[in-house]
C-alpha positions as semicolon CSV with decimal commas, in nm:
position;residue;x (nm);y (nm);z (nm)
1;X;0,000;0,000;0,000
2;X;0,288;0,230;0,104
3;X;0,474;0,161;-0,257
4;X;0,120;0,275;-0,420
5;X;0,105;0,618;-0,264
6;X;0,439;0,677;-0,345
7;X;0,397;0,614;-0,674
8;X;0,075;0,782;-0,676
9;X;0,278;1,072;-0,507
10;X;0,557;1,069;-0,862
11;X;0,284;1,072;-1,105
12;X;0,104;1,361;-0,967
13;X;0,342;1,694;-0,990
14;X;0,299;1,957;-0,700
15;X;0,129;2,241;-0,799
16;X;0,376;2,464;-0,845
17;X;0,562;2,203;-1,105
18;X;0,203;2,167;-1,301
19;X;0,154;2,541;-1,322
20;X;0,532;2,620;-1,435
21;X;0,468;2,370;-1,670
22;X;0,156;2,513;-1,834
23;X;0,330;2,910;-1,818
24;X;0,663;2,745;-2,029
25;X;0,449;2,549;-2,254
26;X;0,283;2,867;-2,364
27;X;0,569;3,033;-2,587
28;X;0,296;3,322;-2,695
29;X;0,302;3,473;-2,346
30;X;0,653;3,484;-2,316
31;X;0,693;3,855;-2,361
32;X;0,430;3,904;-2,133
33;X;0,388;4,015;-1,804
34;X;0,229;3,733;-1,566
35;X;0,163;3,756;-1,165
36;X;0,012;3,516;-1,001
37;X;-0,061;3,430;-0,631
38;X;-0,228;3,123;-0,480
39;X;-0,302;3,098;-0,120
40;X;-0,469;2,754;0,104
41;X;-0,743;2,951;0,308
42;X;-0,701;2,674;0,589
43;X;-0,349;2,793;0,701
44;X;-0,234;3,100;0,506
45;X;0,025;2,876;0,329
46;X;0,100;3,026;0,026
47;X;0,104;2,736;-0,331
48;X;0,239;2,955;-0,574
49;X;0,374;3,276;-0,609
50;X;0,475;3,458;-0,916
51;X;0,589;3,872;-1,004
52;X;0,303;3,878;-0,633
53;X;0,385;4,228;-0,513
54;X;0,410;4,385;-0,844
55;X;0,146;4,616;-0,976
56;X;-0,077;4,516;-1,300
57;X;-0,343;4,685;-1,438
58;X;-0,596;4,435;-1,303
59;X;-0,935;4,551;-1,535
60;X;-1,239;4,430;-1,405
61;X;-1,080;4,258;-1,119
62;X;-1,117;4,641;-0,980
63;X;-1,443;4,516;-0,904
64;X;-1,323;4,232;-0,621
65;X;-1,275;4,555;-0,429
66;X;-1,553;4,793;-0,487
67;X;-1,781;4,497;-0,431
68;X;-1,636;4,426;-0,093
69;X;-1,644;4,747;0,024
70;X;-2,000;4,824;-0,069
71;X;-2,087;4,503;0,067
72;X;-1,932;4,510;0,403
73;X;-1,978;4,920;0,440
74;X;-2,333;4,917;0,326
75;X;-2,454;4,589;0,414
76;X;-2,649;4,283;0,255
77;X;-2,976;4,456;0,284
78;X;-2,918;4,819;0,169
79;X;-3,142;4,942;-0,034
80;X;-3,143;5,255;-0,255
81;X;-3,447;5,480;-0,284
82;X;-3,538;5,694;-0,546
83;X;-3,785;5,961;-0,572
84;X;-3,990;6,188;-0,776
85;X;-4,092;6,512;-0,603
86;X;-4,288;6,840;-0,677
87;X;-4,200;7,194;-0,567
88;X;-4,522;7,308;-0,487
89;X;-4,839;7,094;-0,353
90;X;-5,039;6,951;-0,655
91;X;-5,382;7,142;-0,718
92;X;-5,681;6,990;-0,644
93;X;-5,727;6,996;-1,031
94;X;-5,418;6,747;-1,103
95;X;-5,223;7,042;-1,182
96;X;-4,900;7,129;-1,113
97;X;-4,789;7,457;-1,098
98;X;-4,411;7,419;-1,086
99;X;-4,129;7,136;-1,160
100;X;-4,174;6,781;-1,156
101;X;-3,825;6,667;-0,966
102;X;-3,680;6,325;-1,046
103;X;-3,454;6,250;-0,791
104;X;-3,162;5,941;-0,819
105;X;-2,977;5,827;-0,502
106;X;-2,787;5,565;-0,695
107;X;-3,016;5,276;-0,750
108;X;-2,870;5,071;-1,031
109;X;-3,184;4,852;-1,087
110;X;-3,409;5,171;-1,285
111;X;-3,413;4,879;-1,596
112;X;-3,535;4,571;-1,707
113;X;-3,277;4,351;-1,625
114;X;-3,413;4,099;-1,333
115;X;-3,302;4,053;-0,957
116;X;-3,207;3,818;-0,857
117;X;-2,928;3,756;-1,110
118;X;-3,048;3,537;-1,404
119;X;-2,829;3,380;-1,680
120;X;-3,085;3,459;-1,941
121;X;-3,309;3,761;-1,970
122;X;-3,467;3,960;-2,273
123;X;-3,512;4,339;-2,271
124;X;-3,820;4,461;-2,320
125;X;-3,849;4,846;-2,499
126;X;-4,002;5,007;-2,271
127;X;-3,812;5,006;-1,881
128;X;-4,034;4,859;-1,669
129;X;-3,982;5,089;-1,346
130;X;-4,026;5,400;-1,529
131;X;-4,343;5,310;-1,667
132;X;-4,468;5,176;-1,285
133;X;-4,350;5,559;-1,186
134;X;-4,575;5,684;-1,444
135;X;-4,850;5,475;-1,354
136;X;-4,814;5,575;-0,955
137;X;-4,820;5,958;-1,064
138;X;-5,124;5,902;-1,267
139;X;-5,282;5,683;-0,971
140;X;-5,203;5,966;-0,789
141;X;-5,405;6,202;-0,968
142;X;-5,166;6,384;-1,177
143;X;-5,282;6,604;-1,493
144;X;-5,102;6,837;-1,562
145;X;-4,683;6,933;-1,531
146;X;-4,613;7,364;-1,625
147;X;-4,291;7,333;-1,521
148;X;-4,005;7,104;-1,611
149;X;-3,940;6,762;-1,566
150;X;-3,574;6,775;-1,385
151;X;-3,351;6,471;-1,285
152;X;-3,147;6,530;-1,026
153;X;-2,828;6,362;-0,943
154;X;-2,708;6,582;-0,688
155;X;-2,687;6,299;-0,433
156;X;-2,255;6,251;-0,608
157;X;-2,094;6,496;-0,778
158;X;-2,087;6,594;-1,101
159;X;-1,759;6,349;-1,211
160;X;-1,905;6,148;-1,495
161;X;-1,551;6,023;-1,651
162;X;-1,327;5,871;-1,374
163;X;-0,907;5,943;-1,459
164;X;-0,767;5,722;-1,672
165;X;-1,061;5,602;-1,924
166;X;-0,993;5,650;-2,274
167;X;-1,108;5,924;-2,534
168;X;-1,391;5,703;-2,656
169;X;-1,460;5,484;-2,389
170;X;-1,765;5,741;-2,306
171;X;-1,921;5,703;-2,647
172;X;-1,986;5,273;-2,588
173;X;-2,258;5,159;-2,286
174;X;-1,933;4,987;-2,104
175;X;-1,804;5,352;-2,038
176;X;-2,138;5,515;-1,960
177;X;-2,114;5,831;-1,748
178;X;-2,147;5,763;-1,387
179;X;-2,434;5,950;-1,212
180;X;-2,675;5,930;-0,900
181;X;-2,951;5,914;-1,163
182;X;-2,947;5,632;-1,392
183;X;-3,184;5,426;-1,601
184;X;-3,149;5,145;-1,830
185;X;-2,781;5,137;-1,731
186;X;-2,730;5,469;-1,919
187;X;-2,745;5,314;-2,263
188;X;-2,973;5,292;-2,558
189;X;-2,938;5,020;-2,845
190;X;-2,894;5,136;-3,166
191;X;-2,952;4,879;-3,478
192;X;-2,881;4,985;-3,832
193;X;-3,080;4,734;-4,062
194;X;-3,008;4,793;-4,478
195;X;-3,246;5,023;-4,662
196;X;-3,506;4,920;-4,868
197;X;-3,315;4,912;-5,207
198;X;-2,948;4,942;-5,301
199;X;-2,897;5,308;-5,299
200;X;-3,100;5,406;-5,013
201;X;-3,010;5,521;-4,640
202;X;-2,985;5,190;-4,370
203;X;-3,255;5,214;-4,129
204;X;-3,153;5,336;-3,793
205;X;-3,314;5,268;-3,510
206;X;-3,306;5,361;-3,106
207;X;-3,428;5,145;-2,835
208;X;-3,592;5,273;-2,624
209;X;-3,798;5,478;-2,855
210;X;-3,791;5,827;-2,778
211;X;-3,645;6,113;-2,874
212;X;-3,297;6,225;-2,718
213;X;-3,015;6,146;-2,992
214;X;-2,977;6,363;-3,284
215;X;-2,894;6,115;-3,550
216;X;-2,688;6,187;-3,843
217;X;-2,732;5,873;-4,078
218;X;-2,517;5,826;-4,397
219;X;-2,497;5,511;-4,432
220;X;-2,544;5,377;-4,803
221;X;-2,772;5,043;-4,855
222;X;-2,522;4,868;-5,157
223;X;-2,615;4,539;-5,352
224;X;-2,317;4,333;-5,239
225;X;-2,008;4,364;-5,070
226;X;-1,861;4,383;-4,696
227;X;-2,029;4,556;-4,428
228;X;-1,828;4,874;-4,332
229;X;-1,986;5,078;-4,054
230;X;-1,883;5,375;-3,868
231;X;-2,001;5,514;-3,578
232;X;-1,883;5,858;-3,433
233;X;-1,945;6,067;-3,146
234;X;-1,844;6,323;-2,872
235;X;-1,858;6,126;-2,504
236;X;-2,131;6,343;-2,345
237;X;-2,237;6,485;-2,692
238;X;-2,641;6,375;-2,784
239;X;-2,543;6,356;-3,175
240;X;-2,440;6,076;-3,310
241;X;-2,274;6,013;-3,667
242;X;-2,272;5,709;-3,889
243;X;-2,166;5,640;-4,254
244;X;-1,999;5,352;-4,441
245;X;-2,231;5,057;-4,613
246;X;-2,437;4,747;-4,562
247;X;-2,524;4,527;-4,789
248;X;-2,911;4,397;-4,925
249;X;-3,015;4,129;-4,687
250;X;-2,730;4,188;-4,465
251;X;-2,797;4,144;-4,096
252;X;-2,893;4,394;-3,822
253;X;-2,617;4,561;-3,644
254;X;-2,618;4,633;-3,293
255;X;-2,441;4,907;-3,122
256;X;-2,474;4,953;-2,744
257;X;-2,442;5,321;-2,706
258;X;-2,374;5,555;-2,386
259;X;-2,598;5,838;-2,334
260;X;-2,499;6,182;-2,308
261;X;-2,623;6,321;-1,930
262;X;-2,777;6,015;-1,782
263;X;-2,999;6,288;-1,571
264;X;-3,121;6,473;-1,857
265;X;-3,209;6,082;-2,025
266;X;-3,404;5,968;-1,728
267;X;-3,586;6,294;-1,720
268;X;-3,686;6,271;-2,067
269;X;-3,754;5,878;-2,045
270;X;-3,987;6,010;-1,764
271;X;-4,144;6,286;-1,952
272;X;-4,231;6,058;-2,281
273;X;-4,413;5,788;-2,003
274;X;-4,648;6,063;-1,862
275;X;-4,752;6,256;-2,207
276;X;-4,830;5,901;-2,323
277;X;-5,071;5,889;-2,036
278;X;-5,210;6,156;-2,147
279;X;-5,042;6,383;-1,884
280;X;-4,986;6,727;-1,993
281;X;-4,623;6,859;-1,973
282;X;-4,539;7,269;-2,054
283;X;-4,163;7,225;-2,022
284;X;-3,851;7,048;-2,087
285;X;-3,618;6,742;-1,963
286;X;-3,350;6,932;-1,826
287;X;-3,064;6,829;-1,571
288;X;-2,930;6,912;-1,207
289;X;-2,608;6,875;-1,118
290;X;-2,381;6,944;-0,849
291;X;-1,990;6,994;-0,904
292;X;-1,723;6,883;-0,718
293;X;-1,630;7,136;-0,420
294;X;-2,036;7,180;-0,345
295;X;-2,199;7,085;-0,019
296;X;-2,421;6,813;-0,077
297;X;-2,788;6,917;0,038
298;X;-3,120;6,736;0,059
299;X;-3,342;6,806;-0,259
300;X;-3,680;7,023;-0,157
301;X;-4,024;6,925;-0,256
302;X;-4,285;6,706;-0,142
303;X;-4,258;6,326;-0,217
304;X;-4,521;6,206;-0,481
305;X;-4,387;5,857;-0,528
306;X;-4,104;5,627;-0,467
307;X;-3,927;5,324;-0,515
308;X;-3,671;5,064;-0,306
309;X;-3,452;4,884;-0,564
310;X;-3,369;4,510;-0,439
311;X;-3,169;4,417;-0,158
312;X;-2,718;4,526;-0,210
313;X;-2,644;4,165;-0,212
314;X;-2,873;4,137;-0,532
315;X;-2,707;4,388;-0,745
316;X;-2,357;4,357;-0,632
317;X;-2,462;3,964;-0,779
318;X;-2,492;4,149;-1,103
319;X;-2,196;4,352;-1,069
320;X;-1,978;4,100;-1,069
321;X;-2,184;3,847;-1,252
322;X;-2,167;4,024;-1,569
323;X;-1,918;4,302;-1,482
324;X;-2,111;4,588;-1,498
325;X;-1,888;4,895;-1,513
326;X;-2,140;5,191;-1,413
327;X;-2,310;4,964;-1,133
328;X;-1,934;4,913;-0,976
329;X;-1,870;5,280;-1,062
330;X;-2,213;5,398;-0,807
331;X;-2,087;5,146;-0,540
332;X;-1,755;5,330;-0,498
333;X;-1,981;5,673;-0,479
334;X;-2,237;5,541;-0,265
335;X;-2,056;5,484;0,028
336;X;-1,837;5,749;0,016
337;X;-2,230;5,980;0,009
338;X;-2,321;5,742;0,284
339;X;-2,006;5,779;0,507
340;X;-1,966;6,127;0,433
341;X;-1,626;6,126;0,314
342;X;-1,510;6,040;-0,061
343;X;-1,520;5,727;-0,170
344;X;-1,134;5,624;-0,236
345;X;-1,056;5,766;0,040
346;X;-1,297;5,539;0,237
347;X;-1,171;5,247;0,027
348;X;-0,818;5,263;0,149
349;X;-0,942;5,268;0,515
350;X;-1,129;4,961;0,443
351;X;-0,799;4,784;0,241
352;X;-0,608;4,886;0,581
353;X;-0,856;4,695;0,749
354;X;-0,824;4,404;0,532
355;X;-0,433;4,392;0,583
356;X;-0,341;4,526;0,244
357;X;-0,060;4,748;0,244
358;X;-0,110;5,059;0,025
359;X;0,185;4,995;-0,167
360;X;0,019;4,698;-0,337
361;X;-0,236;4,900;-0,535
362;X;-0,383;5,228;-0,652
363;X;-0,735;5,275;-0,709
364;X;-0,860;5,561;-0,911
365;X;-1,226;5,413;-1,031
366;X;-1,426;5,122;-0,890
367;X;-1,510;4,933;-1,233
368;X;-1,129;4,886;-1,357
369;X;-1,186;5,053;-1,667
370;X;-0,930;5,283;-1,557
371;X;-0,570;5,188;-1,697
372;X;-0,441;5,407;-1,401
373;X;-0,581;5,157;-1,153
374;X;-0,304;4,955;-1,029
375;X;-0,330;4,625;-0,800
376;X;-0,082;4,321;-0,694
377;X;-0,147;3,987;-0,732
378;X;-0,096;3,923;-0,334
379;X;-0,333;4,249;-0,294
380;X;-0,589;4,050;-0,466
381;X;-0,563;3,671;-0,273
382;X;-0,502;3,927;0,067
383;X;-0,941;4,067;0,023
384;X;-1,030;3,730;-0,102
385;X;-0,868;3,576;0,213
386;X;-0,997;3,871;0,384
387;X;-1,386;3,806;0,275
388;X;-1,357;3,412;0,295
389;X;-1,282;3,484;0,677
390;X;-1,580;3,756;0,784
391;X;-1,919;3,690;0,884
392;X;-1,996;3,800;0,489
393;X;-1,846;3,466;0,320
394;X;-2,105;3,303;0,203
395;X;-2,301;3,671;0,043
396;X;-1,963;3,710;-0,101
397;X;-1,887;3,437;-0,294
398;X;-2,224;3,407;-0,450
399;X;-2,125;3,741;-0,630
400;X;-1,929;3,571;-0,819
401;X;-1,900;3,418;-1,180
402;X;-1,970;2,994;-1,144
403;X;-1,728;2,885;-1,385
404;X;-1,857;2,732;-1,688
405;X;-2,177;2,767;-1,587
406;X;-2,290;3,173;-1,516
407;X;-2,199;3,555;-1,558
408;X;-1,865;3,600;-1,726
409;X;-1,736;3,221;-1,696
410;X;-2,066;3,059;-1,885
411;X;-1,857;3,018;-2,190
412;X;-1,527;2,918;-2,030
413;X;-1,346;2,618;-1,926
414;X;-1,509;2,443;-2,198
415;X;-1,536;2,072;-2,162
416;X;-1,479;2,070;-1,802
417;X;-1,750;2,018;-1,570
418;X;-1,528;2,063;-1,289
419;X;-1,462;2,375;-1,293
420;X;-1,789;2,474;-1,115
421;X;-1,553;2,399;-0,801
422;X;-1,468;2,784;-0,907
423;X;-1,612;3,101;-0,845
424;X;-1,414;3,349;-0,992
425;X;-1,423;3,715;-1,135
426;X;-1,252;3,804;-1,474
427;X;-1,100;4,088;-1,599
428;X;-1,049;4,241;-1,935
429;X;-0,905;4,556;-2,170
430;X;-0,662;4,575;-2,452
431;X;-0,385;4,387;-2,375
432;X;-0,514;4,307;-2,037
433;X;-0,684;3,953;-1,876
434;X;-0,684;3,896;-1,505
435;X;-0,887;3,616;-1,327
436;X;-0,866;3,588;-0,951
437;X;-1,126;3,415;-0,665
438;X;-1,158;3,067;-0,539
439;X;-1,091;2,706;-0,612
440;X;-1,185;2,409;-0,397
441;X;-0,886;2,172;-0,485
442;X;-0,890;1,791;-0,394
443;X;-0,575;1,820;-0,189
444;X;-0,533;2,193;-0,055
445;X;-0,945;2,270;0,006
446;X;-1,008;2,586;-0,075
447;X;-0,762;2,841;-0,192
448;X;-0,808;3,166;-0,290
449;X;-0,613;3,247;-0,674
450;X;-0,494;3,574;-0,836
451;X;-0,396;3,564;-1,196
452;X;-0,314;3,858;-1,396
453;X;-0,185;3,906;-1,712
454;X;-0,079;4,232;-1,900
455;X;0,117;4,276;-2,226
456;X;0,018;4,022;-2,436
457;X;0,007;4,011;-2,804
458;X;-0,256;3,681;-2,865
459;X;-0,556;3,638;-3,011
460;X;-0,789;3,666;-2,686
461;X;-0,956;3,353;-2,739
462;X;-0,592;3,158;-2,659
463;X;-0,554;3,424;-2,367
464;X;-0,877;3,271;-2,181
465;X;-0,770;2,941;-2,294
466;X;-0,418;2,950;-2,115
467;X;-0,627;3,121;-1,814
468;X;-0,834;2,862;-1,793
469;X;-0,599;2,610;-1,854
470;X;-0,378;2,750;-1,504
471;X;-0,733;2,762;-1,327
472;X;-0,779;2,423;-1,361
473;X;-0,455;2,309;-1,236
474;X;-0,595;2,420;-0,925
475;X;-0,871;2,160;-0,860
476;X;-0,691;1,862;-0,794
């Protein structure tokens, strides 16, 4: 029996051997730049360490952090409120005499995606809490609006682009401007379908359906050929440029596109949903803001209606699940409006707390879409050992990605069941992959993992591939 384990023992390399085997064996990532940590939660002993305590630009893994924080700052059960307010009482008539004040506190959940987290979901045109809104103002008695219809973000300040995303990254819905007032994640869907006959404009089209871009459509329907489409635009600009060609019969394409003052959208998403009640409205969709440097103050008016998004737990779920950039973006604000104080600056208290030392990262967003955000691999494995040991654990890992079966690890690890023994959150940008979280090995338990990769030159499909390939090495 001895003789069999010890043969058992040569066949099966240690885990350092299998994983230096898999990182040689990959000649494209040579030139790269590759950290990786790997810690057993059951004793702190540390399984692998690679380039641990230097900085990467870690991507979405950002979002390990601001997810944390929110979660053990705020709590499983916080809920955001949201509320639309008038200036003066309504008359007895319906009428009112004055603005109509659409107030954001940061709920995420104005949209039609579901809570909890589901794999699956189709988005329906018009967004479901907007329309309730509507209904509850109309319920209420409401006729009549002379003034304006004003959103009001006012609850963070005005700081839509955090330091360090690109030029363009404003003008795509992964980059949407950050505000206390958002709805349908601050995006609309635009799908350019080919004209009627060669020689005519593509159709463009906006979902949801109301007026707010200014489009500028020159795109030529041809009778055969590639696809070449071209969109331009001005982050926090409403117009929106497109020319180039389609093809007869060619398929629809989709563009997910940021909108220019999420307040200002919500307003007029607001606005449309009354008038087609039949509501009467004199003015505009217009914006408040406050700037940085401004005391934050509580918005007058009396309260008409409101409404409680779903528990924290729920949409950090989604945060992570499907890395949502503006939700992650709200978290970092949120406390920082809650705690009084700003929200990086709240962060780095809470890292303190977690043991990691502030020379293993700097944080200058909460979604990673930052190139300026900076992280260590051994920062990474120090939260996730951090979380696996508070009263939190078991809210906290159900955050996170399943792999190969949910969020951002559905389509990876293909062909290996097994790796639903990890729950993991990835990370992404231009020459950037990162995926970091926990594995229950056969032999170690469970160990928390931080893998991050900058530099590379590959085809992104073989970067997930050799990701995935490491990740597994850590399950038996």
């Amino acid at each position: 029996m001895l003789l069999l384990f010890v043969a058992a023992a040569k066949r099966a390399p240690s885990l350092r051997v299998s994983i230096d085997r898999e990182i040689a064996g990959s000649k494209r990532f040579a030139s790269a730049f590759l950290g990786m940590h790997v810690v057993r939660l059951s004793d702190g002993q540390v399984l692998y360490a690679r380039n641990q305590d230097h900085l990467f630009t870690p991507a979405s893994n950002t979002k390990l952090f601001s997810t944390a924080f929110a979660l053990t700052r705020l709590g499983v059960d916080y809920q955001f409120v949201t509320s639309i307010l008038a200036d003066k009482p309504v008359g007895s008539d319906g009428v009112l005499d004055g603005d109509l004040i659409f107030v954001g506190r940061g709920d995420p959940s104005l949209s039609n995606r579901p809570y909890p987290y589901v794999k699956e979901w189709i988005a329906e045109p018009q967004i479901k809490p907007i329309e309730t809104l509507a209904d509850q103002l109309t319920a209420a008695g409401l006729k009549a609006v002379r003034g304006d219809i004003v959103g009001d973000d006012t609850r963070y300040p005005w700081m839509p682009y955090p330091p360090g995303w690109a030029d363009d990254d404003g003008l795509w819905e992964y980059g949407a401007p950050v505000s206390a007032l958002m709805v349908a994640d601050n995006r609309v869907d635009v799908s350019i379908a080919p004209g009627d006959a060669e020689g005519e404009l593509a159709h463009v089209s906006i979902s949801p359906q109301f007026e707010f871009f200014t489009l500028d459509n020159r795109i030529q329907t041809i009778a055969s050929g590639e696809r070449a489409i071209h969109v331009n635009g001005l982050p926090g600009m409403p117009e929106l440029r497109f020319w180039g060609s389609i093809p007869t019969g060619g398929e629809v394409d989709a563009n997910p596109m940021a909108v220019a003052d999420p307040a200002v959208f919500a307003a007029a998403m607001l606005r449309d949903a009354l008038i087609r009640r039949g509501i009467v409205v004199n003015g505009s969709a217009v914006a408040r803001h406050r700037f940085p440097g401004e005391p934050a103050v509580a918005v007058p008016g009396i309260e008409l209606v409101r409404r409680v998004s779903p528990p924290l737990s729920q949409l950090l779920q989604v945060v992570d699940k499907v890395s949502q950039n503006l939700h992650a973006e709200v978290m970092l604000r949120e406390v920082g409006a809650v705690r009084a104080k700003e929200g990086l600056e709240e962060l780095r208290d809470f890292l303190t707390e977690a043991g990691v030392a502030e020379d293993q990262y700097r944080f200058v967003d909460g979604s990673g879409l930052s190139r300026n955000t900076l992280v260590s691999p051994q920062a990474v494995t120090k939260l996730l050992e951090y979380m696996y040991r508070s009263p939190l654990r078991d809210q906290w890992i159900a955050l996170l990605p399943v792999g190969s079966e949910d969020g951002t690890l559905r389509k990876r690890f293909k062909g290996h069941p097994e790796a639903t023994a990890i729950h993991a959150k990835t990370g992404s940008l231009s020459h950037v992959r990162a995926l970091s979280g926990y594995a229950e090995s056969k032999r170690q338990g469970t160990v928390a993992f931080s893998l991050l990769l900058n530099g590379y030159i590959a085809p992104d499909a073989e970067v997930a591939r050799f990701l995935d390939n490491i990740g597994l090495k850590l399950l038996p």
